[in-house]
PQR file with spaces between the fields and no chain letter, atoms N, CA, C, O and H, PARSE charges and radii, in Angstrom:
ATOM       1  N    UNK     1       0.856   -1.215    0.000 -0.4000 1.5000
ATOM       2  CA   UNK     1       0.000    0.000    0.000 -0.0000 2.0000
ATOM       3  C    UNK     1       0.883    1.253    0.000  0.5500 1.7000
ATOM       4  O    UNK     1       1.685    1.428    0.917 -0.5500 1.4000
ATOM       5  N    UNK     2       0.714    2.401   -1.318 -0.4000 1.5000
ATOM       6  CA   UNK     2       1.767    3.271   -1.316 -0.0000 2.0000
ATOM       7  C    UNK     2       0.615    4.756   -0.824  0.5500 1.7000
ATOM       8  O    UNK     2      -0.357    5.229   -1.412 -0.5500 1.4000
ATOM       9  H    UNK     2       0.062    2.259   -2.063  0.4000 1.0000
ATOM      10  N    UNK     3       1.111    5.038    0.151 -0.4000 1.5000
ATOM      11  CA   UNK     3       0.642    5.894    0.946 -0.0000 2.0000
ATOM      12  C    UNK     3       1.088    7.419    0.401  0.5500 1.7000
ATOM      13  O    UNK     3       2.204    7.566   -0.097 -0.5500 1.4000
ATOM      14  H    UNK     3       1.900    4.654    0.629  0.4000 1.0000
ATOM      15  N    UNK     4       0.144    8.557    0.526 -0.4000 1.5000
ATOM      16  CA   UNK     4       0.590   10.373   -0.045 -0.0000 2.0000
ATOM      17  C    UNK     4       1.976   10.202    0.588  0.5500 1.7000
ATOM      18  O    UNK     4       2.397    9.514    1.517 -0.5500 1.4000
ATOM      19  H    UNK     4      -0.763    8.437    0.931  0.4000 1.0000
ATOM      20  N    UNK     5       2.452   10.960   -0.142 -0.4000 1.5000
ATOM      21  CA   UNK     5       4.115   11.731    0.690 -0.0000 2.0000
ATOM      22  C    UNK     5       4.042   12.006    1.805  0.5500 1.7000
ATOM      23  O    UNK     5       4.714   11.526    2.718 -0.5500 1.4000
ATOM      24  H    UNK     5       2.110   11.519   -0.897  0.4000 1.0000
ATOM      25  N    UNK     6       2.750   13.268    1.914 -0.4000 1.5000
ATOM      26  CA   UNK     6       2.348   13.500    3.097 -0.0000 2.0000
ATOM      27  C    UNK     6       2.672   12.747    4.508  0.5500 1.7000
ATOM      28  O    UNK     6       3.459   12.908    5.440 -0.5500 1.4000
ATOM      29  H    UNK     6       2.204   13.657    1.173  0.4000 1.0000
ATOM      30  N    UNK     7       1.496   11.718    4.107 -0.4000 1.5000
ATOM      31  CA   UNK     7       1.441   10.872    5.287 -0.0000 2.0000
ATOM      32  C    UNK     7       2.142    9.709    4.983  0.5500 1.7000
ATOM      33  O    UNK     7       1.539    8.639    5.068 -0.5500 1.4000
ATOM      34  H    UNK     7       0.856   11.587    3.350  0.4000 1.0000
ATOM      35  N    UNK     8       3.038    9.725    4.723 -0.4000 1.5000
ATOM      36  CA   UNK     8       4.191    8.577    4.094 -0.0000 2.0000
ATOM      37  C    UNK     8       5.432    8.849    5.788  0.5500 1.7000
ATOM      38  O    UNK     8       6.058    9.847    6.145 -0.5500 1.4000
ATOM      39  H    UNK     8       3.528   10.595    4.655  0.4000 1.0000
ATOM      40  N    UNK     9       5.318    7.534    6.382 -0.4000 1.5000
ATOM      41  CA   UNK     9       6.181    7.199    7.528 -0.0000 2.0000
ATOM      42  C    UNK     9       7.507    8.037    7.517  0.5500 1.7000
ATOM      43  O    UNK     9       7.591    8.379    6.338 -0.5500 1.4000
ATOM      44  H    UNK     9       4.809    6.724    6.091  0.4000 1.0000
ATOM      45  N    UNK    10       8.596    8.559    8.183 -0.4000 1.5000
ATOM      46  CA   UNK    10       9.806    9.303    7.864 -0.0000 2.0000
ATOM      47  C    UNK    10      10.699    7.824    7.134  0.5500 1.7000
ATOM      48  O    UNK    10      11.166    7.950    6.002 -0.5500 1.4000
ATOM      49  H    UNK    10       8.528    8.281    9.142  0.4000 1.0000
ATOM      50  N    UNK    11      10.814    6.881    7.666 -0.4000 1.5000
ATOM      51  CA   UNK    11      11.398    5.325    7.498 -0.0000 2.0000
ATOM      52  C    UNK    11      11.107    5.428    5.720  0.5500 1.7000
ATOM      53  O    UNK    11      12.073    5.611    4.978 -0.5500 1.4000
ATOM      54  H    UNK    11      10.434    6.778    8.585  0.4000 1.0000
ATOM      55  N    UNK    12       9.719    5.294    5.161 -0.4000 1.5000
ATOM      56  CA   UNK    12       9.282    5.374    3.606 -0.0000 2.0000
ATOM      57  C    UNK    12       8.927    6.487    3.287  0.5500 1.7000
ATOM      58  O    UNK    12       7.941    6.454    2.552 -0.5500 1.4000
ATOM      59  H    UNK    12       8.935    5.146    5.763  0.4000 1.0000
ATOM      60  N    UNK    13       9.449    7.897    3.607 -0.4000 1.5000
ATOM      61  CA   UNK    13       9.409    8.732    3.127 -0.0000 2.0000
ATOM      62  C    UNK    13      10.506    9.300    2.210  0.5500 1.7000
ATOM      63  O    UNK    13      10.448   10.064    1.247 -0.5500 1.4000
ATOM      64  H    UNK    13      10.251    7.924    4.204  0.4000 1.0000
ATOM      65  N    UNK    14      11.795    8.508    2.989 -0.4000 1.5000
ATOM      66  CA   UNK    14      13.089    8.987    2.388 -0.0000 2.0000
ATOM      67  C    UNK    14      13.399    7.864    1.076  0.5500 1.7000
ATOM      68  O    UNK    14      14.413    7.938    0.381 -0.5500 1.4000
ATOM      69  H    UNK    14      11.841    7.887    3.771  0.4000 1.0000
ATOM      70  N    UNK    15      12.331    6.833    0.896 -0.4000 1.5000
ATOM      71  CA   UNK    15      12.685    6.328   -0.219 -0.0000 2.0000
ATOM      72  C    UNK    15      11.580    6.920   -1.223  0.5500 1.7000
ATOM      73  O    UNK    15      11.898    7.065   -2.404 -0.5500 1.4000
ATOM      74  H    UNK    15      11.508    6.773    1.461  0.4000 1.0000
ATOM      75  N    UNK    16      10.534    7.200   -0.871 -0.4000 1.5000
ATOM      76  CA   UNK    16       9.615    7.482   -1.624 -0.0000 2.0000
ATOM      77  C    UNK    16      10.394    8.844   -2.183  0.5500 1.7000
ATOM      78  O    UNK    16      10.686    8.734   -3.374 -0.5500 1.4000
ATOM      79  H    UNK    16      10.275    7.082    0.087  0.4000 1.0000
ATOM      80  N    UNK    17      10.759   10.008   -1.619 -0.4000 1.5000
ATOM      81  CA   UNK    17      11.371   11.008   -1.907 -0.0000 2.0000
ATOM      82  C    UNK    17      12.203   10.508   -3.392  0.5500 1.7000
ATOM      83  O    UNK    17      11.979   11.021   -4.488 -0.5500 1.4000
ATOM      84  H    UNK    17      10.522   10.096   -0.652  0.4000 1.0000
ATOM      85  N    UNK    18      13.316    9.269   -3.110 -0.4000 1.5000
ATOM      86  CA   UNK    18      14.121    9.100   -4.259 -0.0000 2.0000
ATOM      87  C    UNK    18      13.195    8.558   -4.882  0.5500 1.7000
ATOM      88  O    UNK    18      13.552    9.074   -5.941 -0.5500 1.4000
ATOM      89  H    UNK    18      13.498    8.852   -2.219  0.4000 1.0000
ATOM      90  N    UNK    19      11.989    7.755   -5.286 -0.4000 1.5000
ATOM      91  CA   UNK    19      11.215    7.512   -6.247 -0.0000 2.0000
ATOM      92  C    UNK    19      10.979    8.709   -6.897  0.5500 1.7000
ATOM      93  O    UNK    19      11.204    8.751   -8.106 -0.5500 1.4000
ATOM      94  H    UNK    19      11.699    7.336   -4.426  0.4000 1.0000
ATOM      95  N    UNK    20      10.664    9.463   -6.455 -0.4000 1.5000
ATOM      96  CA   UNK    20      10.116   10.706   -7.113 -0.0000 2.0000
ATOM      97  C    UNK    20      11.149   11.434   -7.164  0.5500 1.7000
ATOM      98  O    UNK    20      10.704   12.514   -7.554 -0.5500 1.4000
ATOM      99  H    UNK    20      10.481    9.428   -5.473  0.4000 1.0000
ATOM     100  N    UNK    21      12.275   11.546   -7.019 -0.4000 1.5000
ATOM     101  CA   UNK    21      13.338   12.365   -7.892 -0.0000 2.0000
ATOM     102  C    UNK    21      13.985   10.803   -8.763  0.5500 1.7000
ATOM     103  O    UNK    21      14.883   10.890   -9.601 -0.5500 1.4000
ATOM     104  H    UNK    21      12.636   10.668   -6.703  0.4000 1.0000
């Protein structure tokens, strides 16, 4: 389950960040 940035955990936020760059 891929959760907003927003509310995206700090743990899957910093990968989600490199998804999106």
């Amino acid at each position: 389950m891929v959760a907003p940035e927003r509310e995206i955990p700090s743990g899957e936020g910093e990968e989600s960040q490199r998804t999106l760059l």
